[in-house]
C-alpha positions as CSV (number, residue, x, y, z in Angstrom):
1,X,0.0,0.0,0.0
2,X,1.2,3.8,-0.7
3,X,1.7,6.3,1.6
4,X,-1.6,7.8,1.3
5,X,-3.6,4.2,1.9
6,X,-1.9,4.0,5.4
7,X,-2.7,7.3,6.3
8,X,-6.3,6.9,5.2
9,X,-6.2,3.5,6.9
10,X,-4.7,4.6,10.2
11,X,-8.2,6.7,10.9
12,X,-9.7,3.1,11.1
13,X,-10.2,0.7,14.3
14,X,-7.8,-1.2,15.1
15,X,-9.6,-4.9,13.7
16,X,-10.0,-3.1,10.0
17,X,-6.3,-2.0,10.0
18,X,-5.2,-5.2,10.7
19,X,-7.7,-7.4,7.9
20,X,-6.8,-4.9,5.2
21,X,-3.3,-4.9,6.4
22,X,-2.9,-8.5,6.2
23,X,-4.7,-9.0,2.8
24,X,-2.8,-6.0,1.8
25,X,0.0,-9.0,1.7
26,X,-1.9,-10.6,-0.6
27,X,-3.0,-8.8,-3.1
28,X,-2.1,-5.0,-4.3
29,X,-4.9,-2.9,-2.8
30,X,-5.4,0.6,-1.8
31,X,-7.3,2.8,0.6
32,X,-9.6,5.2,-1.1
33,X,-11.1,6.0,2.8
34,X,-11.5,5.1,6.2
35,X,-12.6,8.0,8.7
36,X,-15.2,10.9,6.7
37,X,-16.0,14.1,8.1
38,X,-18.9,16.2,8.2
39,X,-18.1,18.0,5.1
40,X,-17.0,15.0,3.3
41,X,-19.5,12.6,4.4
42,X,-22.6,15.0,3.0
43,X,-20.4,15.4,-0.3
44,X,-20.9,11.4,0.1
45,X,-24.3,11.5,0.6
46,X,-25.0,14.1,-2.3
47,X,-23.6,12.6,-4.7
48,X,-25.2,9.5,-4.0
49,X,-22.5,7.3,-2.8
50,X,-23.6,6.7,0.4
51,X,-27.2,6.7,1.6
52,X,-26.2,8.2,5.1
53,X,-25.8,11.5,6.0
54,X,-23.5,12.9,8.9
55,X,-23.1,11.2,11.5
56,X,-24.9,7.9,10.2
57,X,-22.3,6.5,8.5
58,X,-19.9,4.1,10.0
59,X,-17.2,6.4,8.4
60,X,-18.5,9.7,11.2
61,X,-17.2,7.5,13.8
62,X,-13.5,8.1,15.2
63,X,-11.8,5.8,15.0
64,X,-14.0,4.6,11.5
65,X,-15.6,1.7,11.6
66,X,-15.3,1.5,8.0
67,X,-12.9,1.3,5.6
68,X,-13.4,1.6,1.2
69,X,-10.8,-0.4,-0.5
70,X,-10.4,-1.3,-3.9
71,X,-7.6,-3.4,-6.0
72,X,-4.6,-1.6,-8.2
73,X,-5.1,-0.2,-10.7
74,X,-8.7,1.3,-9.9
75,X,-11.1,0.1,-12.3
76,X,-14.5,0.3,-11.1
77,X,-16.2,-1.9,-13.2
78,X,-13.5,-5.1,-12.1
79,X,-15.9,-6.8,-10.6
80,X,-13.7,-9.9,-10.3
81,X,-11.2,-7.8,-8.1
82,X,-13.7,-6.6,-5.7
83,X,-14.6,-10.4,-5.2
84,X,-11.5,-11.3,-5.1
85,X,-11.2,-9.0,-2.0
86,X,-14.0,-10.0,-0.1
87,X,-12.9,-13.8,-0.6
88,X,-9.9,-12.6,1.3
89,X,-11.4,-10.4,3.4
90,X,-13.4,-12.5,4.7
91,X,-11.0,-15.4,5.1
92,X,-8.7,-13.4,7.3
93,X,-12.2,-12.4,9.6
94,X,-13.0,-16.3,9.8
95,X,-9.5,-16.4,11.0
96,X,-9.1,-13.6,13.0
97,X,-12.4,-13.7,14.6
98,X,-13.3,-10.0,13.6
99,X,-17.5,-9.6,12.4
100,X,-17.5,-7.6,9.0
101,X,-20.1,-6.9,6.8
102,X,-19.0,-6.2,2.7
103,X,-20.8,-3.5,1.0
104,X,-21.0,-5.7,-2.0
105,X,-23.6,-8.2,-0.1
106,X,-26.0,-4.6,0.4
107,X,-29.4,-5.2,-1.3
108,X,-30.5,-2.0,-2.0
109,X,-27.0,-0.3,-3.2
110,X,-23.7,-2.2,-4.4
111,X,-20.9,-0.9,-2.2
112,X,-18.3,-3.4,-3.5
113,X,-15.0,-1.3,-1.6
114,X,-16.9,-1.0,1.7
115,X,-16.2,-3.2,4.8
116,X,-17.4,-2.6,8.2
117,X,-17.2,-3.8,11.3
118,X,-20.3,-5.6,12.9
């Protein structure tokens, strides 16, 4: 992960930094974000990528109890790598022991870079 992805990712809990650190091993992903602010989470919610507004998300919360990620190079119609993700994602929370819930599995809007903590 770059620079920026670790500084995104440090805003997170602890249990997301270490899953997306440890898949992060695995496969070449990034951080696009973990914690959102007021300002950024109604930007969010505007534009229609999130159906929360501030402080609903699990992105207001400090430290986040979300985190977006997507795999390099950012394409968001790879499908295959956001899958690819969650199969690891949710392989190291099986083995962990840490509850998340991916964004992907959301009925009423497709969130495939979102994880959250349960």
């Amino acid at each position: 992960m770059n620079e920026i992805s670790k500084k995104r990712l440090s805003t997170c809990h602890k249990d997301l930094q270490d899953l997306v650190n440890s898949i992060s091993k695995k496969l070449p992903i990034e951080v696009i974000c973990g914690h959102r602010d007021e300002q950024e989470q109604n930007m969010c919610f505007l534009s229609g990528l999130s159906k929360c507004r501030w402080p609903d998300s699990r992105h207001n919360k400090y430290p986040s109890e979300a985190v977006d990620i997507y795999m390099k190079p950012l394409d968001w119609n790879d499908i295959k790598g956001f899958y690819e993700i969650s199969k690891e994602m949710f392989l190291e929370a099986k083995k962990t022991g840490i509850s998340v819930k991916w964004g992907g599995d959301f009925v009423s809007l497709k969130d495939f870079p979102h994880w959250e903590l349960l």
